[in-house]
C-alpha positions in Angstrom: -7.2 15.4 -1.7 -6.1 14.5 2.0 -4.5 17.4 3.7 -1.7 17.2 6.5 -4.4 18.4 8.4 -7.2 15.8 7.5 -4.6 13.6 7.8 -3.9 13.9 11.3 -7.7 13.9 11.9 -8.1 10.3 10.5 -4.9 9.2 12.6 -6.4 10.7 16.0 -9.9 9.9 15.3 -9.0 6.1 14.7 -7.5 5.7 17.7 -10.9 5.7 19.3 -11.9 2.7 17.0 -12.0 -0.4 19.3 -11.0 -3.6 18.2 -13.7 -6.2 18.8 -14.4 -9.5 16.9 -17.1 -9.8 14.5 -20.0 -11.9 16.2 -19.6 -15.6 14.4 -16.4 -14.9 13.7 -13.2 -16.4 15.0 -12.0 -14.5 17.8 -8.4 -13.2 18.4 -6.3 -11.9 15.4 -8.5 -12.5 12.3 -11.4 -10.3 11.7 -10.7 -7.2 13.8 -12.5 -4.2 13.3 -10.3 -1.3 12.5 -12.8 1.3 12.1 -16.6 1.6 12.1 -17.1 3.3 8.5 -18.3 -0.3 7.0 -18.5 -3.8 7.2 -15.5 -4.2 5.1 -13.2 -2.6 7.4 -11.6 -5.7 9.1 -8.1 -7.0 9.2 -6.3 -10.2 10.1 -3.1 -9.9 11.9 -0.9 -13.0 10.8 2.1 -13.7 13.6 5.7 -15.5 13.8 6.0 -18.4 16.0 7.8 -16.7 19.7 6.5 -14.6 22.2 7.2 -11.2 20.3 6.6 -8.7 19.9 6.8 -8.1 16.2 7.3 -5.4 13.8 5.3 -5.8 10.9 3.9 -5.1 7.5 0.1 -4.1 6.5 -0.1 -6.0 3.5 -3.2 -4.3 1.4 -4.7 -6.2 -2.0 -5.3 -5.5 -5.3 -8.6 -5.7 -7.4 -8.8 -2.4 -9.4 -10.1 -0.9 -6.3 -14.0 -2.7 -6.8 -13.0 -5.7 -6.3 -10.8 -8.3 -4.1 -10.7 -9.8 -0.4 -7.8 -10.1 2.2 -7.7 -13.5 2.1 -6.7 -13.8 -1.3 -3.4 -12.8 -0.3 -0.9 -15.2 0.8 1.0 -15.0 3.9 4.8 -15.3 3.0 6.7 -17.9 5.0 9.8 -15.8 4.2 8.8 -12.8 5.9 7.4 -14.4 9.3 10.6 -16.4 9.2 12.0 -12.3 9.8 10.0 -12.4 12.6 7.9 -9.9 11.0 4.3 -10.0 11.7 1.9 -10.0 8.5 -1.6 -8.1 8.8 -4.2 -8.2 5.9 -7.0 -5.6 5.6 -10.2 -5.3 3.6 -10.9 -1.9 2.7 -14.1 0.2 1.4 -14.3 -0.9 -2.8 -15.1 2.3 -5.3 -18.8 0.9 -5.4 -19.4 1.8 -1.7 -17.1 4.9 -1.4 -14.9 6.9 -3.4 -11.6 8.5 -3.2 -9.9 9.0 -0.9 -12.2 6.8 1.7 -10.0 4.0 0.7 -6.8 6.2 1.7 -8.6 6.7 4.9 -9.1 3.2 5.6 -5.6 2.4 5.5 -4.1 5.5 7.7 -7.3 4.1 10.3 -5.4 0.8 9.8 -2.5 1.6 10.4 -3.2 3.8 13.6 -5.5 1.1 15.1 -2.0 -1.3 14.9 0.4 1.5 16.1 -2.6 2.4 19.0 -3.3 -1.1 19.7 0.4 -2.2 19.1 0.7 -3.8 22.8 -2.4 -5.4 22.9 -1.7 -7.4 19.4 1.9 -8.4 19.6 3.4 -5.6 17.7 5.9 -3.4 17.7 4.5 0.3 18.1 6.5 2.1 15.7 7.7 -0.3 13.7 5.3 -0.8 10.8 5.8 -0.9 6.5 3.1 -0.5 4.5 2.8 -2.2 1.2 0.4 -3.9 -1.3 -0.2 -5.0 -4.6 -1.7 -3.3 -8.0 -4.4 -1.1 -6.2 -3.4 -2.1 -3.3 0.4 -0.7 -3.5 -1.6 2.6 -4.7 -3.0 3.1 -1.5 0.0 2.0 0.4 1.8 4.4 -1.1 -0.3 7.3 -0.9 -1.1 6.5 2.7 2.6 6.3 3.4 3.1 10.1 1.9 0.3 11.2 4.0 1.9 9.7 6.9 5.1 11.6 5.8 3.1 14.7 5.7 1.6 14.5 9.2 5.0 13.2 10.9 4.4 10.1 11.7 6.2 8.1 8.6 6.0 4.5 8.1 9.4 2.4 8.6 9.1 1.1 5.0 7.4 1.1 1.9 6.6 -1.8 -0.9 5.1 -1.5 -4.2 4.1 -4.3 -6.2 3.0 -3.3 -9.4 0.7 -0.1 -8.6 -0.5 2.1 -10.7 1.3 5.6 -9.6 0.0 8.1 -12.0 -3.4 7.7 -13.4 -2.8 10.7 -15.8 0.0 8.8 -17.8 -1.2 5.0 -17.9 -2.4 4.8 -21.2 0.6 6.7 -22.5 2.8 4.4 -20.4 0.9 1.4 -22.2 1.4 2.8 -25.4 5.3 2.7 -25.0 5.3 -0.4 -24.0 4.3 -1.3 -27.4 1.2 -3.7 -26.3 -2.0 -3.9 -26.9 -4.0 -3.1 -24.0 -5.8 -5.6 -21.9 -7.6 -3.5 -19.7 -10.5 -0.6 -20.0 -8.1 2.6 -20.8 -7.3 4.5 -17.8 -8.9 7.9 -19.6 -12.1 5.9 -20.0 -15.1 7.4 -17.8 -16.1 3.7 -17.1 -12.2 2.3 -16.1 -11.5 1.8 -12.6 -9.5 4.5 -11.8 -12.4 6.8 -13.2 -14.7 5.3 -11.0 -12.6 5.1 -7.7 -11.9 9.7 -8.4 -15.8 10.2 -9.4 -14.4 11.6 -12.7 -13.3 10.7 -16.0 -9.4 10.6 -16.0 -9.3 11.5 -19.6 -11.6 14.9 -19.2 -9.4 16.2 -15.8 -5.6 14.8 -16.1 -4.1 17.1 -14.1 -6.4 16.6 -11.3 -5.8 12.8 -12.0 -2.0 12.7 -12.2 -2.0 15.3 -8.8 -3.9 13.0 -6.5 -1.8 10.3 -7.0 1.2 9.6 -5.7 3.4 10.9 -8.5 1.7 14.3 -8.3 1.7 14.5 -4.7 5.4 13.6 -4.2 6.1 16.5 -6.8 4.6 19.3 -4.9 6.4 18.1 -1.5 9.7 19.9 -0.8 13.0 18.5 -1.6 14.4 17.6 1.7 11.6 16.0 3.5 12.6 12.3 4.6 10.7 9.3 3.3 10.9 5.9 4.0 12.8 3.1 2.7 11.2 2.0 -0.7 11.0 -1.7 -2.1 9.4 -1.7 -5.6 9.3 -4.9 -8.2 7.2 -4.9 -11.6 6.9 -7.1 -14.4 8.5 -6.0 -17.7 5.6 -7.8 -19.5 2.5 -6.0 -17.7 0.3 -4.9 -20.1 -2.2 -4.1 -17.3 0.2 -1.7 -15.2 3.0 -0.3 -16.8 6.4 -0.9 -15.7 6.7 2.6 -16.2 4.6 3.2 -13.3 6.7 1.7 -10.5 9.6 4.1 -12.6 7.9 7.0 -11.8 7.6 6.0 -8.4 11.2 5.6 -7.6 11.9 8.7 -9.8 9.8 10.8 -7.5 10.7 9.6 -4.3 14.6 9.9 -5.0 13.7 13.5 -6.3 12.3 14.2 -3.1 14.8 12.3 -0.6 17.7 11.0 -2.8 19.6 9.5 0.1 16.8 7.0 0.9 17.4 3.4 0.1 15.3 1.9 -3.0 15.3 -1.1 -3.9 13.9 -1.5 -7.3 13.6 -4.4 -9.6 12.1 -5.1 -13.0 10.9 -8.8 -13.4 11.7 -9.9 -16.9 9.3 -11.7 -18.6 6.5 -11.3 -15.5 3.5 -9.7 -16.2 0.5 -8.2 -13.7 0.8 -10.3 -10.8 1.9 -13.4 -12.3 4.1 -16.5 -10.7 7.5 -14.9 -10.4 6.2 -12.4 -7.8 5.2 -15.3 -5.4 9.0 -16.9 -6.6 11.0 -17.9 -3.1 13.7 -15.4 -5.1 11.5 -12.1 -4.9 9.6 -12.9 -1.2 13.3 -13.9 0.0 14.0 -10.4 -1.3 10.9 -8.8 0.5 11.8 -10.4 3.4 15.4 -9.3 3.4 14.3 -5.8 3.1 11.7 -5.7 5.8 14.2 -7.5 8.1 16.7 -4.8 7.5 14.4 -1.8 8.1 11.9 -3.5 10.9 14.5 -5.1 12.6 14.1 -4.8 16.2 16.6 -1.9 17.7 19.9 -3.1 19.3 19.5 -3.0 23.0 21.0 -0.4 25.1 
């Protein structure tokens, strides 16, 4: 489990990370190295026309956590219409690392952008985190650790993450569905693998690495960030539960933050309506209102 203090390691230590090009690679913004842990840990920084800078959003993918490329995720018109840069990352999969090296790659993400900020085009200060399935896990545990050490992100976004992988299967099992995925409490599933042990045989320790269990534990009062959450009311992979627990949680914790949550109907785990012009228009809206640029003098 990360620690403030770790946490604050892995911030400070990235900031050493220089950002260089891969050799046969396209220079510039795509294929920066973030850190030097693995091959894998590159990101693209996608930019609005104008001379900036830009805030932005570190947009982080899915693919159960052993699986799944940056460049599988589009790059929404809607939000670079904001003026809000869009920066994809690659990540260490559960075959090369586990837990919480993924976590790690996104807080040496994020620092490298906040570091490098000038450099890049961006705003320093002004950055969401966000991601989809296991990508919107890490997001959102990364954000809370960034919470912990005091340096918060300006906004959060969950699509469709797991949240808690001690109450999936029960989740599932509300839902009424049969279950298209490995359970959750499986030694072979994908959360089981990314936590190097069988959610099933140690929930508690499941449920408390998560974000679910860590928000629990943090005391009532501490700020966090702006959250933007959408799920699918017919996800039989993820729960809709899930993203419930989420916003549960964080207005526990902070209820004066702004959520904005929204169940899709008839969507399931990552399917068209989440790409819709209605929801990225909505995404877009959000990130506008809490990246917008601060009002001069």
């Amino acid at each position: 489990m990360l620690t403030r203090r770790s946490a604050l390691a892995v911030l400070a230590s990235s900031f050493a990370a220089p950002a260089f090009a891969t050799p046969g690679k396209t220079p510039g913004l795509v294929e920066l190295a973030y850190s030097r842990h693995s091959p894998r840990n590159m990101l693209d920084i996608h930019r609005p026309d104008g001379p900036g800078p830009f805030p932005a959003i570190l947009d982080i993918h899915g693919g159960g956590f052993v699986t799944g490329d940056k460049r599988q995720l589009a790059v929404p018109k809607q939000v670079l219409a904001k003026g809000i840069a869009v920066v994809r990352m690659n990540y260490r999969l559960s075959n090369q690392a586990i837990w919480p090296a993924q976590q790690d790659d996104v807080l040496a993400a994020a620092s490298f952008l906040q570091s490098r900020g000038a450099e890049l085009g961006l705003v320093p200060g002004r950055l969401a985190l966000g991601g989809r399935s296991a990508g919107a896990f890490m997001a959102v545990s990364a954000a809370i650790s960034m919470v912990q050490a005091g340096h918060p992100p300006a906004a959060v976004v969950n699509f469709y993450g797991p949240m808690d992988f001690g109450s999936m299967d029960k989740d599932i099992a509300r839902l009424g569905a049969k279950i298209q995925r490995l359970p959750a409490d499986s030694p072979q599933s994908v959360e089981s693998l990314l936590i190097g042990y069988a959610v099933g045989d140690r929930r508690e320790d499941a449920t408390a690495m998560g974000p679910v269990g860590r928000l629990d534990r943090l005391a009532q009062g501490v700020r966090l960030p702006p959250l933007f959450s959408r799920h699918g009311a017919a996800d039989t992979i993820v729960s809709v539960h899930q993203s419930e627990h989420l916003r549960d949680a964080w207005h526990r914790i902070d209820p004066g933050t702004p959520i904005d949550f929204a169940v899709l109907k008839g969507e399931g785990h990552g399917t068209a309506g989440f790409g819709s012009d209605r929801v990225l228009g909505d995404l877009a809206d959000f990130l506008s209102r809490w990246l917008g640029m601060p009002a001069a003098g």
